[in-house]
ZAPAPA-539161 format. One record per residue (C-alpha): residue in one letter; x, y, z. Coordinates in steps of 0.5 Angstrom, whole numbers, plus 500, padded with zeros to 3 digits. Example, Ala and Ser with C-alpha at 12.3 -4.5 7.8 and 13.67 -1.06 7.14 Angstrom:
BEGIN
A525491516 S527498514 
//
This chain:
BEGIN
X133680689 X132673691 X129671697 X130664702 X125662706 X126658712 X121654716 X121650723 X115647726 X115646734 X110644739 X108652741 X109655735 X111655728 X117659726 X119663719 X124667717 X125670710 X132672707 X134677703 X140672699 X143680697 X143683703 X142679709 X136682711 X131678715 X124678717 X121673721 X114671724 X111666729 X104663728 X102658734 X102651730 X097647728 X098641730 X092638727 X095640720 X103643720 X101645714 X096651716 X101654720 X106654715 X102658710 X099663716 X107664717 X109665710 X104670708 X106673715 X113674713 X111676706 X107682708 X113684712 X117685707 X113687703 X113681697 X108677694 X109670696 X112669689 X117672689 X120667694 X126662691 X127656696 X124654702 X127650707 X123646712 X125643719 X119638721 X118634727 X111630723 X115624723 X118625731 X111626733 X108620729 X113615733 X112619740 X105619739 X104611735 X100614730 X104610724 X102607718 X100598719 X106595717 X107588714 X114586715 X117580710 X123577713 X129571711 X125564714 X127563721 X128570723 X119572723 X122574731 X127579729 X124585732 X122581738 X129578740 X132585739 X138587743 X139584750 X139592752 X135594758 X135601760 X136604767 X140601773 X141594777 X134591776 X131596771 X128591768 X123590773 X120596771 X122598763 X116597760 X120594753 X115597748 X112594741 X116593735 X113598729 X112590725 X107586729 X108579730 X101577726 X104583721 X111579720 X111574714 X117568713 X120567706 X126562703 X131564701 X138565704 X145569702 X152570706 X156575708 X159575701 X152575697 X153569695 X147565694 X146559699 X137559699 X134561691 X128566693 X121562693 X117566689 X111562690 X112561698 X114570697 X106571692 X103568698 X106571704 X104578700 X097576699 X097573706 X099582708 X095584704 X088581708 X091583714 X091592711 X098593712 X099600709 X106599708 X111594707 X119593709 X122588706 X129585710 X132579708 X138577713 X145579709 X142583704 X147589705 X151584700 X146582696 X139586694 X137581689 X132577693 X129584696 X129587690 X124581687 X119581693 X119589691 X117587684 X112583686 X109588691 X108592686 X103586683 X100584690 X099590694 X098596689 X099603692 X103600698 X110604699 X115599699 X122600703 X128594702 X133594708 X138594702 X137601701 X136604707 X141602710 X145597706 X151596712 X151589717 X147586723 X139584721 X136588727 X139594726 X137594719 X131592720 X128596725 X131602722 X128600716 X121598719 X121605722 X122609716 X115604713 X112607720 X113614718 X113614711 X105615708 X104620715 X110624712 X108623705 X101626706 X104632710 X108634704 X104632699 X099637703 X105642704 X106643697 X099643696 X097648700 X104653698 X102652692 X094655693 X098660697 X102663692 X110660694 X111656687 X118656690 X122649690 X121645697 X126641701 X127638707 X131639713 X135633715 X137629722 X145631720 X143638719 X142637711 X138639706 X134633702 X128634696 X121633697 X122626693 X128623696 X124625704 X119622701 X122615701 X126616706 X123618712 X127615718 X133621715 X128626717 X126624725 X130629727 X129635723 X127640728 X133640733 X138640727 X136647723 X138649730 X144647731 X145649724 X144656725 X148656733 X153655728 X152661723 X151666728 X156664733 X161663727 X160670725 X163672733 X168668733 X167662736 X167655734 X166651740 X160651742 X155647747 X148649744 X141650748 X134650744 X128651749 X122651746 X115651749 X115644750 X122641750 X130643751 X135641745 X143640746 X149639743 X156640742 X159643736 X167642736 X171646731 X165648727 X162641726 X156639730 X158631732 X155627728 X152621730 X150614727 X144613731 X137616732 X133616738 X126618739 X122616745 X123609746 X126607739 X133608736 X135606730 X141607725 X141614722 X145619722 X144625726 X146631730 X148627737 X143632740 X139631746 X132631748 X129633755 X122634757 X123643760 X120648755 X117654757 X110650757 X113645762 X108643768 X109644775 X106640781 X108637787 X106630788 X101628794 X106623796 X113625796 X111632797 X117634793 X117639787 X117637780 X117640773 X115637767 X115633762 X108633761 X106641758 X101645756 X103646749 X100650745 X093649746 X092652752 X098654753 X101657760 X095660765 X099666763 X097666755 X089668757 X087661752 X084658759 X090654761 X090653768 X096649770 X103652772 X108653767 X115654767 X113661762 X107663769 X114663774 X118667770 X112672768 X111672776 X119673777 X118679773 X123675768 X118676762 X114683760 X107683760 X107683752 X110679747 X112677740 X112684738 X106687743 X102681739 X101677746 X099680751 X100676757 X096675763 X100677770 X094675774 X093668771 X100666772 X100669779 X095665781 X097659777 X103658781 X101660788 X097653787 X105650787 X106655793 X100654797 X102646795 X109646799 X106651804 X110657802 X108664804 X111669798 X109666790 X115668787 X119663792 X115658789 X116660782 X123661782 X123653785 X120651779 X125655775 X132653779 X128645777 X128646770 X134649770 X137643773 X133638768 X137641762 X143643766 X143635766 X142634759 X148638756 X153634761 X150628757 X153631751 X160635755 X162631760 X159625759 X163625752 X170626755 X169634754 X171639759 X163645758 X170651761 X172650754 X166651750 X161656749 X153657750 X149658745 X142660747 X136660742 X129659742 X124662744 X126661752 X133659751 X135666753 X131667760 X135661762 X142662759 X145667764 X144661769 X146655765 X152659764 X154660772 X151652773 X156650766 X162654767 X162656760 X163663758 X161667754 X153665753 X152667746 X144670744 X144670737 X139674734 X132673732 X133667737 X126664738 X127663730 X134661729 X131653727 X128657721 X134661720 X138654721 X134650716 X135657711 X143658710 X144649711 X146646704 X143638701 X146633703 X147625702 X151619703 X152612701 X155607706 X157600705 X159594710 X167592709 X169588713 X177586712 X182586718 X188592715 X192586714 X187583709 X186589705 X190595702 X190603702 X187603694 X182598696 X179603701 X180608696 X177605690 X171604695 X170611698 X171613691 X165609688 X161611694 X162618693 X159617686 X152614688 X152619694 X154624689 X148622684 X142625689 X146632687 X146631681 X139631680 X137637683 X143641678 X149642684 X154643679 X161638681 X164644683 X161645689 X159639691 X164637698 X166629699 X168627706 X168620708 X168616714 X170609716 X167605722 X173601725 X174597731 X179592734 X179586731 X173581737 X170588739 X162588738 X162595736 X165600731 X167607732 X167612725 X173615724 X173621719 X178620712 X180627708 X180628701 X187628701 X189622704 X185618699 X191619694 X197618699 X201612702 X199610709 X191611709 X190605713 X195608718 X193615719 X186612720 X189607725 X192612729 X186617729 X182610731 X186609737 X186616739 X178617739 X178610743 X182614748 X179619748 X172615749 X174610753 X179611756 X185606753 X187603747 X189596745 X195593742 X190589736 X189588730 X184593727 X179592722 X174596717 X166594718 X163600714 X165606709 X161611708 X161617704 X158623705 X157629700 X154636701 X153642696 X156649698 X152652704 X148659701 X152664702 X147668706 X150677709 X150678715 X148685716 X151689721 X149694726 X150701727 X156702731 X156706738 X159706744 X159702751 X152706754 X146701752 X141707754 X138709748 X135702748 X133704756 X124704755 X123703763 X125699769 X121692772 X123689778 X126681778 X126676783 X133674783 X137670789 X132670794 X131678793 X127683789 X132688785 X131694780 X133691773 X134695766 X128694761 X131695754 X129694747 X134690743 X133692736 X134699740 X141696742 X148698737 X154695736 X158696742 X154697747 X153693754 X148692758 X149691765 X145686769 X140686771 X137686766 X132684761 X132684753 X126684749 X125682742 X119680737 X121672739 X123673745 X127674751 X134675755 X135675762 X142678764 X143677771 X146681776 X154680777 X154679768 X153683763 X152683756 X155687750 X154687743 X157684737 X157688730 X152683727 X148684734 X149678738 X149679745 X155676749 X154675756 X160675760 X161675769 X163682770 X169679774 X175679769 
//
């Protein structure tokens, strides 16, 4: 037998969950995270899972890794001193930036425009020039290059970022600054733009560039110490890191390339989203992670999870391929308060974290959370992660009458079902930036819920969306771990091609996505993914000719080989056009970038299937707790999920639980159950 072993790092807790590859059989476990060094957590959480299947850590074969080490180093600014060496004329490159203010009229009073990544006293000038063809028109000044590196070297930069102006055409300048790098500043790591994003516009590649130096020594430490600690604890398996598009990279390739990992964590999950509902079904799909610090959504049409071509965390965006998720501060941790000046109820982004966590986890915390509301609503029982947590009723009553005693309310459970109708609004917001606001009706989708609070909150984001079924996979509060263990590696290899389509023909293009694929090919090859189960999609980013932007078009295999691909890729051009925005031109079109993307066969991963029963659920029954629900308390069932058959519904209200988590079926719904055990949550009215 060979085991898989998926991990997901969070802000609460560390996710793991072990796969058996032969008969799907999983065993999970969840250990608060060690925000000091992840790598303590993970080891905790492998030894947990291990024991629960009664393995020796050994035995394990892959293990795949979703992280949040480069997101945090960006959020919490506790990135590398980078030294930036740029075209001469261009030092201010980040500080000219984009003429992007966020926020509406007069946002710009109150944005605070953050720092760049690079100083300016950490940004050196050096001669040299090439066009946008790659000819050279400025030969690059050794002399002036030797002395701008030493010059950084005094000031302590612990990385270096090399972009030059038109680089993507031509690296050879770059290239010779890296060699003398290696002379002038030994032990440096040296990013080169013409390598980590090799595709037009010098701010968009630098600042990328800049951001992957940033991250690069604090991810390079954590997986160095990563690797270190699974060894010492047995795991000789191969580690591999989880994406921000939902693919696998090695440890070498993240290494280097760390902008490609900021968003890691959200990926896994969408991935496993897509897993689970797949198994029922379903390949539309909006897609809800709540955690205990923040709520991730995204939208999967057809089975894929819209990519995106920039990566946005905190204040920075940069140009990176990724899951198109997005990100609000409500988690189970979010904090309450009541502002003295407005007196008007709010709910996070600040939270509790993992350290002390809500009142209710007994660790001192005081503060009101989203977690204490639902504990005092009755949503959530008294013991949790399989009767490992035993939470503290109490704490969480007198933690959110200070909200009630705040806005003068008489009944606590008022005040908490505020604080959780407030949350739900946050993130009802959140998936409408990824439906509505994408040109995409949320009635045509289903809601799939994870993490270890998404499925207390699915039953009433479904009401609020109008998607229908809401979809609770199993093991929900590990389904990132369960992502990152059935995804595949993947790589890209992207090129700016500027030509009008009367400039250029159908095998040029061809030839291109074909060159591309084999660089992108290369990093498969090396990890030993045979040609045959390697798949090549490839994008072109096309715009009107005059337009300053570019939207990417998907190319399939097949057309590379036909007459007419300029054509179809026109055609499916104006059709997105249309679709994001609403009309369509009569212009010529034109080609920026080829990109080609190639990902090795998914693990084929069983799904084990349930025992079949009948509608009625009371086998599962083990008693009745009384919820808050609409202004009034009822009676609701408390069943025990794994207790649950295929084929069985619960009626709500109800409430589920599980190791990982908790499901809320409200009154009015109800919730059946799939063979592989996935709750469907439906209205009982039609």
């Amino acid at each position: 037998m060979t085991y898989r072993l998926g991990v997901d790092v969070g802000g609460t807790f560390t996710d793991v969950l072990l796969i058996d590859e032969g008969s799907g059989v999983t065993h999970r476990a969840k250990t608060p995270s060690t925000p000091d060094d992840q790598s303590r957590g993970v080891l905790e959480g492998v030894r947990k899972a291990c024991a629960l299947a009664g393995i020796e850590p050994s035995e394990v074969a892959h293990v795949l890794h979703g992280t949040t080490v480069a997101t945090n180093a960006i959020l919490e600014g506790k990135g590398a001193r980078v030294g930036l060496v740029t075209t001469r004329g261009f030092r201010q490159v980040l500080q000219v930036a984009r003429s992007f203010v966020p926020g509406g009229l007069a946002g710009w009073i109150t944005w605070p425009k953050p720092t760049p990544l690079a100083h300016l006293e950490d940004t050196v000038e050096v001669p040299e020039r090439v066009d946008t063809r790659g000819e050279v028109l400025v030969e690059l000044d050794v002399g002036a290059a030797r002395a701008a590196l030493a010059h950084l070297r005094s000031k302590g930069v612990e990385a270096l970022t090399v972009a030059f102006v038109n680089a993507f055409a031509n690296p050879d300048h770059e290239r010779r600054v890296a060699e003398l790098a290696a002379e002038e500043l030994p032990g440096v790591a040296v990013s080169l733009s013409s390598e980590i994003l090799p595709e037009i516009r010098e701010y968009e590649r630098t600042i990328t560039t800049v951001a992957n130096s940033y991250v690069r020594p604090v991810v390079g430490r954590y997986l160095e110490s990563l690797e270190h600690q699974l060894g010492a604890g047995g795991v000789g398996a191969s580690l591999h890191v989880l994406r921000s598009d939902g693919g696998l990279a090695s440890v070498a390739t993240a290494e280097v390339a760390p902008v490609n990992l900021l968003m890691s964590g959200p990926a896994g999950g969408v991935a496993g989203a897509v897993w689970a509902a797949g198994q029922a079904g379903y390949t539309n799909l909006l897609t809800f992670d709540m955690g205990g610090t923040s709520t991730d959504v995204a939208l999967v049409e057809d089975g894929k999870a819209r990519i995106g071509r920039e990566t946005t965390v905190g204040d920075l965006s940069v140009r990176a391929s990724s899951v198109d998720v997005r990100t609000v501060g409500a988690g189970g941790g979010s904090i309450a308060h009541v502002p003295e000046l407005t007196k008007a109820l709010r709910v996070g982004p600040q939270s509790a974290g993992a350290e002390p966590g809500p009142a209710a986890y007994g660790r001192g915390g005081g503060d009101p959370t989203v977690t204490d509301a639902n504990v005092v609503l009755g949503y959530l029982p008294p013991r949790l992660i399989g009767g490992e947590m035993t939470l503290d009723v109490d704490a969480a009553t007198a933690a959110v009458q200070q909200i009630a005693d705040a806005m003068g309310l008489a009944d606590v459970r008022v005040a908490a079902a505020g604080i959780v109708d407030i949350v739900n609004e946050n993130m009802f917001g959140a998936l409408r930036l990824v439906s509505v606001q994408q040109g995409y009706d949320p009635r045509d989708f289903a809601l799939v819920a994870f993490g270890g609070a998404g499925p207390l909150h699915a039953n009433a984001l479904g009401r609020l969306m109008g998607s229908w079924p809401v979809i609770v996979p199993p093991s929900p509060g590990v389904l990132c771990a369960y992502g990152d263990a059935t995804t595949s590696l993947r790589n890209e290899s992207a090129r700016t091609f500027i030509r009008r389509f009367s400039e250029v023909s159908d095998a040029e293009v061809a030839g291109a996505l074909r060159e591309l694929a084999s660089e992108a090919r290369a990093a498969l090859d090396a990890e030993g993914v045979p040609d045959a189960e390697q798949e090549v999609t490839w994008q072109v980013d096309v715009r009107y000719q005059g337009q300053g932007f570019e939207v990417p078009v998907d190319v399939e295999p097949e057309a590379l080989d036909l007459r007419g691909l300029l054509e179809e890729v026109g055609r499916r051009f104006d059709a997105e056009h249309r679709r994001l925005f609403m009309f369509d031109l009569d212009t010529e079109h034109e080609v920026v970038n080829l990109r080609a993307v190639v990902q090795a066969r998914a693990a084929h991963v069983a799904a084990p299937e349930l025992e079949v029963g009948g509608p009625d659920p009371s086998a599962a029954l083990t008693g009745t707790v009384a919820v808050w629900v609409d202004g009034a308390e009822l009676p609701a069932g408390l069943y025990e999920r794994a207790g649950l058959r295929a084929g069985n519904v619960v009626v709500g209200p109800a409430v589920v639980t599980e190791m990982d988590s908790t499901t809320l079926v409200l009154p009015g719904h109800a919730a059946s159950v799939d063979r592989i055990g996935n709750l469907i949550i439906r209205p009982e009215e039609g």
